[in-house]
C-alpha positions as CSV (number, residue, x, y, z in Angstrom):
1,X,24.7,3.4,-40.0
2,X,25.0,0.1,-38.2
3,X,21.7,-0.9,-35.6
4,X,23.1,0.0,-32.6
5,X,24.2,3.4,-33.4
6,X,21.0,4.5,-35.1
7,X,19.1,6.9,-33.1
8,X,15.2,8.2,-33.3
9,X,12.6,10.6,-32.0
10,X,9.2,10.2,-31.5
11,X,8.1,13.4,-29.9
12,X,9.1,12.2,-26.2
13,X,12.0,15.3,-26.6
14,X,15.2,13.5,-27.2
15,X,16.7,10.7,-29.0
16,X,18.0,7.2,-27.9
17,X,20.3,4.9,-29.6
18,X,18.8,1.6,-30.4
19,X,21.7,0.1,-27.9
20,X,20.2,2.2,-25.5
21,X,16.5,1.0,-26.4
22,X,17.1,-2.5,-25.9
23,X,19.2,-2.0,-22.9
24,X,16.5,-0.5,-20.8
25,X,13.3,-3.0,-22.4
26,X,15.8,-5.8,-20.9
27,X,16.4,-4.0,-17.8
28,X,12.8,-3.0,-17.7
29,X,11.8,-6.8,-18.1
30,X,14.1,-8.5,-15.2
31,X,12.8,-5.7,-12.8
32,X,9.4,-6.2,-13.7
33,X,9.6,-9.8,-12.8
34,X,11.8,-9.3,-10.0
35,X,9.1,-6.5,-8.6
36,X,6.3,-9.3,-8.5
37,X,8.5,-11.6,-5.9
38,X,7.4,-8.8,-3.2
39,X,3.9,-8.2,-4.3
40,X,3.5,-12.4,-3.9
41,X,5.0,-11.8,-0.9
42,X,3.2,-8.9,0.7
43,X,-0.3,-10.6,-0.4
44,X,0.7,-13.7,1.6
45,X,1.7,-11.8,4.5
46,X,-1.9,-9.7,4.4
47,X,-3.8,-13.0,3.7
48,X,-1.9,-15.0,6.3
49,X,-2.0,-12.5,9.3
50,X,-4.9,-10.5,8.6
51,X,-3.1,-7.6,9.2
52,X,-5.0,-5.5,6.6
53,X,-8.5,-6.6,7.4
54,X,-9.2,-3.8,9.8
55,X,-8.4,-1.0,6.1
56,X,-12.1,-0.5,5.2
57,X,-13.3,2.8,4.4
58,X,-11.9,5.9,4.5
59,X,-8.9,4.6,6.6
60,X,-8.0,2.2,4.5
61,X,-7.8,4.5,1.6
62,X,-5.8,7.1,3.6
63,X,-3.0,4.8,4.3
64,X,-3.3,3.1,0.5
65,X,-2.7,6.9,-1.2
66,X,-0.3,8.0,1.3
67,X,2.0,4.7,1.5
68,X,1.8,4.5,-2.5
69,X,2.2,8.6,-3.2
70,X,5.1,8.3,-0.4
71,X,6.9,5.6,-2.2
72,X,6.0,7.0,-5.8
73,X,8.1,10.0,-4.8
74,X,11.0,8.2,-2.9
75,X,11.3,6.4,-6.2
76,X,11.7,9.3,-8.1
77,X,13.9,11.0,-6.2
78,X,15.6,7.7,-6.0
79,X,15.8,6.3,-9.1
80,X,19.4,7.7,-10.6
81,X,20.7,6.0,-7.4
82,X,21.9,2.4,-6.1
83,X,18.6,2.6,-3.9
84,X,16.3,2.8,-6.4
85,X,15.7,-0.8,-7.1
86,X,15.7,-1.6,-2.9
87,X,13.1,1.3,-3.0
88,X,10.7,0.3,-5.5
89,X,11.1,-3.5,-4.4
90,X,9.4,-1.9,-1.1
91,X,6.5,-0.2,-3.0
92,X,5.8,-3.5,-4.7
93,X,5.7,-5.4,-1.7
94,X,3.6,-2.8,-0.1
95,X,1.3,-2.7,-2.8
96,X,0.7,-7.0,-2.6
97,X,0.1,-6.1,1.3
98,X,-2.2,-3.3,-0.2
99,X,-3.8,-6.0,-2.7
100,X,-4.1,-8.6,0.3
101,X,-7.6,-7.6,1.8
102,X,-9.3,-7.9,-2.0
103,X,-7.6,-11.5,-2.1
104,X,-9.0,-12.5,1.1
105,X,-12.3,-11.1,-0.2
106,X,-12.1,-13.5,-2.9
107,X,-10.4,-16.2,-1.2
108,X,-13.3,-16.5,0.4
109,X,-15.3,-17.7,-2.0
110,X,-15.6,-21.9,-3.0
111,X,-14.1,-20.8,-6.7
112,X,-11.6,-18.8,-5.4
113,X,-8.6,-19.7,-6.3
114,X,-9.7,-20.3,-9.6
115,X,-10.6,-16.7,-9.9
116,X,-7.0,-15.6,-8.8
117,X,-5.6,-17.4,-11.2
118,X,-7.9,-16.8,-14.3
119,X,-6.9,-13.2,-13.1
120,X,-3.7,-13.6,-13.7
121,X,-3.9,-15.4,-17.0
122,X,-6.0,-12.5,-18.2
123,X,-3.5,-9.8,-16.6
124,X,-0.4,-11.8,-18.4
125,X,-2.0,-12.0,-21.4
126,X,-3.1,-8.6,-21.5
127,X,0.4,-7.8,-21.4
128,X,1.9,-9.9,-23.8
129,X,-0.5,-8.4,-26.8
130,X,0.4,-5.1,-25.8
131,X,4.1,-6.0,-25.5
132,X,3.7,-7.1,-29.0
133,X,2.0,-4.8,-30.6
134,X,4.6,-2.2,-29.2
135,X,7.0,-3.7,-30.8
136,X,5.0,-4.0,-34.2
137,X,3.1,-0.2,-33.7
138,X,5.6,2.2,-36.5
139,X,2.8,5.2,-35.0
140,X,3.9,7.9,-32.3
141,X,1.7,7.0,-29.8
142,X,3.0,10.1,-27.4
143,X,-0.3,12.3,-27.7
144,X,-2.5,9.1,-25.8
145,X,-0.8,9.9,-22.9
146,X,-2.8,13.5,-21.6
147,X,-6.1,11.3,-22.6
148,X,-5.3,8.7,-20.8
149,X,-4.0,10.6,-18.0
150,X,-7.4,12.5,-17.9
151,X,-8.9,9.0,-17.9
152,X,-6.9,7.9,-14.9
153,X,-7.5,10.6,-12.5
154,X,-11.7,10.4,-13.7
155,X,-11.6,6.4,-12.2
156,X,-9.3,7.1,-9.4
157,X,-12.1,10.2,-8.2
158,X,-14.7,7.7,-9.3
159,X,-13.2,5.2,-7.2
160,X,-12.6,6.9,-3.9
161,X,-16.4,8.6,-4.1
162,X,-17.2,4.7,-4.3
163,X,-15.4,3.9,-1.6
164,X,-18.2,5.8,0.6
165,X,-21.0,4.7,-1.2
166,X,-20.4,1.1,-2.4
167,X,-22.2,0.4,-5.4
168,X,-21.5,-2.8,-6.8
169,X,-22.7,-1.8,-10.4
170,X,-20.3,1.3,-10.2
171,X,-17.5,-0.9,-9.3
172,X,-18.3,-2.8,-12.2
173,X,-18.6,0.1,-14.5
174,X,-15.1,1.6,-12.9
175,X,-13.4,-1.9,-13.2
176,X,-14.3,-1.9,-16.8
177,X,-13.0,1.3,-17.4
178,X,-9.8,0.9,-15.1
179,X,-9.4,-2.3,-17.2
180,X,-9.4,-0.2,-20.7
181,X,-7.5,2.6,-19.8
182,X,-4.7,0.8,-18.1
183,X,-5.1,-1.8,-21.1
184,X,-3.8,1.2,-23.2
185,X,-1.5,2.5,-20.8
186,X,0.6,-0.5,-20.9
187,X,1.0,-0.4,-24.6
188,X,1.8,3.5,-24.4
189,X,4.7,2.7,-21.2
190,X,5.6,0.2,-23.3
191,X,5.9,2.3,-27.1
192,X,8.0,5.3,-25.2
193,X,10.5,2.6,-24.4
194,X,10.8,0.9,-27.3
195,X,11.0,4.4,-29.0
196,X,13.4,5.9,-26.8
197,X,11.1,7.9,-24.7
198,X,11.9,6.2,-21.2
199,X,15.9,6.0,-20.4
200,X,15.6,4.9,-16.8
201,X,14.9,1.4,-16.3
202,X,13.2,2.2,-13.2
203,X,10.6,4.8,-14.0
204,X,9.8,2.1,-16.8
205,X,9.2,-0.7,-14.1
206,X,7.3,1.6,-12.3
207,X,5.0,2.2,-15.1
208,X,4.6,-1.3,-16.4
209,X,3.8,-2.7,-12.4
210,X,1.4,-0.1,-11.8
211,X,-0.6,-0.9,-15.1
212,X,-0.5,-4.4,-14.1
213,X,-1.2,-4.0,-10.6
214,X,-4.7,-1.9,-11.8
215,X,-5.5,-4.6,-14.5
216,X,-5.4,-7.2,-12.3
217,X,-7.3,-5.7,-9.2
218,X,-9.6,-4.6,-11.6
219,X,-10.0,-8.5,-13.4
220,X,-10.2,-9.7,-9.6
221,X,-13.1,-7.1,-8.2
222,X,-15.0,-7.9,-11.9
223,X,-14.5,-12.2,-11.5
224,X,-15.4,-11.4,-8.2
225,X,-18.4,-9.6,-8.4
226,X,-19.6,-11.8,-11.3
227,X,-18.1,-15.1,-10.6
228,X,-17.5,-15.9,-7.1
229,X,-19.9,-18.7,-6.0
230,X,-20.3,-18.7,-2.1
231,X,-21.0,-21.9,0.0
């Protein structure tokens, strides 16, 4: 059988062609870039105006999990469709608004622009080991994902019980851990589309932006904690 008509199955419940593979890793890849032009955008806008500044607490994690949870599920229900890109474009840039007051934080700091951008060297090359060991990995990699979804949900409690308490050495110790398990996450998103597991070139953005999006809040808070040298 010729390359582009072979087909596998790595226990994600059906079989893609390698075509198909290929087709949605492109796709996957231009969105993925595309999706950071609004999260730029969105940070500016926060940083610029402010407008997040008064989010602290418990209100700014109400309108963080319902505007992200609200857009998650829009893009679901959206993703077959010609709105699905416009509607996860939205989530991104709502998400860099989201990200805004943290760069502020930082921003405010004599280093920290240095910070923001050792962030996002670490972030990219975070990604691009995991991109190639996906494509390098012959092991089904399906059975990390209940672990890792376990692991998830344990940082995301962790983080919102910290959000009312504000212990810097727990928001170390979470930002370690948030920076592990999406780590791992990213080369799992990555495997299932490589192997065939993802189809829709959306969901896969999805995926891939919200590991990257945690992995680099995660680098920021840590360089920030550690790092950031005041005036």
């Amino acid at each position: 059988m010729t390359d582009n008509i072979q087909s596998i199955d790595h226990g994600y419940g059906y079989v893609a062609s390698a075509e198909q593979r290929n087709k949605v890793l492109r796709n996957t890849y231009w969105l993925l870039a595309l999706s950071l032009v609004p999260t730029v955008l969105g940070a500016w806008l926060g940083v610029a105006t402010g407008i997040t500044q008064s989010l602290g607490g418990g209100l700014g994690l109400v309108v963080f999990l319902g505007g992200a949870f609200g857009f998650m599920y829009a893009i679901e229900k959206t993703k077959n469709s010609a709105a699905g890109v416009p509607v996860l474009l939205g989530f991104t840039f709502f998400m860099g608004l989201m990200l805004s007051r943290m760069i502020a934080m930082v921003l405010g700091f004599k280093n920290g622009p240095d910070l923001i951008m050792t962030a996002f060297g670490g972030t990219a090359g975070v990604f691009f080991v995991m991109a190639s060991l996906s494509s390098v990995i012959k092991r089904d990699l399906s059975g990390m994902g209940k672990w890792l979804f376990v692991g998830a949900v344990a940082v995301m409690i962790g983080g919102i019980i910290n959000v009312f308490v504000g212990s810097t050495a727990a928001m170390m110790a979470i930002s370690v851990a948030v920076i592990g398990i999406f780590s791992a996450y990213m080369l799992y998103d990555l495997k299932r589309i490589v192997d065939g597991g993802e189809t829709n070139y959306i969901s896969a953005t999805l995926a891939l932006y919200l590991d990257i999006i945690n992995v680099f809040q995660a680098l920021l808070a840590l360089l920030g904690i550690a790092g950031g040298e005041r005036d």
